[in-house]
N, C-alpha and C positions, 0 to 999 in steps of 0.2 A: 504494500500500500504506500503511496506516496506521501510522503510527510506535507504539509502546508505548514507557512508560516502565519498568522494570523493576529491583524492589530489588537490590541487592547485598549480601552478606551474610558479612563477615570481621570476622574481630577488631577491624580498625582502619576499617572499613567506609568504606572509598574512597568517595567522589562520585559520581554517574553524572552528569555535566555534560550530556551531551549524549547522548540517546535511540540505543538499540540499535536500528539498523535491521529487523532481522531472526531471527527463529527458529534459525535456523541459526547465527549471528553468537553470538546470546545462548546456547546450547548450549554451543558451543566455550570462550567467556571461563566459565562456569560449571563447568565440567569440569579448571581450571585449580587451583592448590593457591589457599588464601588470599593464601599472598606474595607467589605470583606473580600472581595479580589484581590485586592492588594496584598493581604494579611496572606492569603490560602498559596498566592503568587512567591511572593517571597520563600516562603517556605517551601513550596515545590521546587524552586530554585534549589535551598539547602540542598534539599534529599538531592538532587542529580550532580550538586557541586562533591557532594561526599563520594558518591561513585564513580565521579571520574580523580580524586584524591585517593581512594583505598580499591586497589585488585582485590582485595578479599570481599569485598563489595560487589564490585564489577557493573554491568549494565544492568539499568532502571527498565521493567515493564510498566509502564502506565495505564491502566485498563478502567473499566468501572466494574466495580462490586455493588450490588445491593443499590445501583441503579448512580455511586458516588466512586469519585476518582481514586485509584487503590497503584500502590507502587508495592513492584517485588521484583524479587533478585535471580529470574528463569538460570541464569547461566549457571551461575554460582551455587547459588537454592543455602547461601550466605543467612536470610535473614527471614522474618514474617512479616507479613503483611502489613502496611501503613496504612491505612483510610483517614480521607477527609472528608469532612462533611457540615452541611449546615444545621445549625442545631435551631437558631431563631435568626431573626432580623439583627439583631446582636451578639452571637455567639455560635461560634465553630467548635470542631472537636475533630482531636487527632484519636482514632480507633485503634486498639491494635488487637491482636488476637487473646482473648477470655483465658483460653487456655495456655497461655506464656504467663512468665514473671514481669513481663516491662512495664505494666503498666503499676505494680507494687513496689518495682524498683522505683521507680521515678516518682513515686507517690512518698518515697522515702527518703530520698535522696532529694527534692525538689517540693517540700513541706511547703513552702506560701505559693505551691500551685493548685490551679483546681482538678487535680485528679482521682479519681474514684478509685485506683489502688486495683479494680478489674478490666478495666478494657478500652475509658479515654481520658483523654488531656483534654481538660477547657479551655476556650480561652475567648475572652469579650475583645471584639472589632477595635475597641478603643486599648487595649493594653498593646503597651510593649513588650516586645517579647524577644527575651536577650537571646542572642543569634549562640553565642557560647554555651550556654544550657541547655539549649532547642537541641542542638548537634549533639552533644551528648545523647537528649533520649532518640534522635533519631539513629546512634548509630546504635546504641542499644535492641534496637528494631533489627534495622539493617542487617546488623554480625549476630542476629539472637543466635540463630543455629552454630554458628562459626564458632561464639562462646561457650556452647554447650560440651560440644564435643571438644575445643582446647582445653574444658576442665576435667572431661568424663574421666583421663588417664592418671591423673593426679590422686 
């Protein structure tokens, strides 16, 4: 399928760093408010800047899950599943999968955020959101499996 490059169009008119795979992908993020484009933007950027930083990573599948934009790691099979998604007109949430620890890890490790310790990260349209602790729980995601098994031998 051929990639399209596709403008974005807010106030503060986010980047599109890296090509919208898909019709369906590109509907979804467009249907989104400006602020929260921006937010959801940014952060799709992290996840693809970390996989072209770490080969244990390796290359981003961008797809929809559950009808909402989902990143995994086919090559590698490195990590589980990311979802993003709209939660209200003010508030997003990073998904990750029930049955992992990341979302208790980061519930631990990242106390003044709002996450449920099962399965996502909050976060309001209006918050900043430090790029330095994002990347953490995303690589958390990312390397879950990779993690797993560099402890199993231990």
């Amino acid at each position: 399928m051929a990639t399209t490059k596709y403008k974005i169009k807010s106030k503060s008119n986010p980047k599109l760093k890296y090509p919208l795979p898909s019709e369906e992908i590109t509907s979804y993020y467009f249907n989104l408010t400006p602020a929260m484009l921006e937010k959801i933007m940014e952060i799709r950027n992290w996840i693809y800047e970390l996989s072209f930083a770490d080969e244990k990573i390796g290359e981003i599948a961008e797809c929809l899950k559950w009808g909402e934009p989902s990143f995994l790691t086919p090559k590698t099979k490195s990590g589980s599943t990311i979802r993003m998604a709209k939660v209200n007109e003010l508030e997003f949430a990073l998904y990750f999968n029930c049955k992992t620890t990341i979302a208790k890890e980061i519930a631990i490790e990242f106390p003044e955020w709002n996450c449920d310790g099962k399965r996502a990260l909050y976060f309001s349209v209006s918050q900043k959101i430090s790029k330095s602790k994002l990347t953490i729980c995303l690589k958390k995601a990312l390397l879950y499996h990779k993690r797993k098994t560099d402890t199993a031998g231990f």
